[in-house]
C-alpha positions in Angstrom: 0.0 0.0 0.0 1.4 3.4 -1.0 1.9 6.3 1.6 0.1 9.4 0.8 2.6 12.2 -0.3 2.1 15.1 2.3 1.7 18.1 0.3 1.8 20.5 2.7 4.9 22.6 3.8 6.9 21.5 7.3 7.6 24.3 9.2 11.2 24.3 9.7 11.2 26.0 13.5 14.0 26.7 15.5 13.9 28.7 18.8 14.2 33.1 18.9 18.1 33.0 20.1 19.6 30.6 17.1 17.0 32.2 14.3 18.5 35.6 15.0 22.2 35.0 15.2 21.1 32.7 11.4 20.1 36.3 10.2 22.2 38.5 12.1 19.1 40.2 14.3 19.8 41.3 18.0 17.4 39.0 20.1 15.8 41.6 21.8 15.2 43.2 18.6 13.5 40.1 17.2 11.3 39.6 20.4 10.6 43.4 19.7 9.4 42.7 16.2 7.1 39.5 17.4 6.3 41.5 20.5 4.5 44.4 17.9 2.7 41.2 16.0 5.0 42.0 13.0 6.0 38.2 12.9 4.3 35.3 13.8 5.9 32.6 16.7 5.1 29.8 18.2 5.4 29.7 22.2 5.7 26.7 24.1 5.9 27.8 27.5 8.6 31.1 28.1 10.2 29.4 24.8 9.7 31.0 21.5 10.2 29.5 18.2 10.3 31.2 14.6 9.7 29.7 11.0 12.4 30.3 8.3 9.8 30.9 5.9 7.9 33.6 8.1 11.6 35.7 8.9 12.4 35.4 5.4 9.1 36.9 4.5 9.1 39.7 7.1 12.5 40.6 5.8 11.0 41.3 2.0 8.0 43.0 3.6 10.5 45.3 5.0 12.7 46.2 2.9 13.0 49.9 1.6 12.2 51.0 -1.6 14.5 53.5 -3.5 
């Protein structure tokens, strides 16, 4: 019996401290930023844990046009 392919996307998270040293953020800048509901987390007790795909979006959304 074949398995059923899972289409959906697997959210690759990783706690707040290791996402932001990945992309170079301040933590307390990145808590800042999901603090003021500009980026979605998941908590799991104090812990909080970040998407790749959701920082990588936030970045385009806030980049400055020229």
């Amino acid at each position: 019996m074949a398995t059923p392919r899972n289409t959906a996307r697997t959210p690759q998270l990783i706690g707040a401290k290791p996402r932001s040293r990945e992309y170079g953020f301040k933590y307390t800048s990145l808590r800042a930023i999901v603090d003021r509901g500009e980026l979605p987390c998941i908590r799991i007790g104090r812990a909080m844990y970040l998407d790749r795909v959701d920082v990588k979006r936030w970045i385009e959304a806030s980049k400055e046009r020229g």
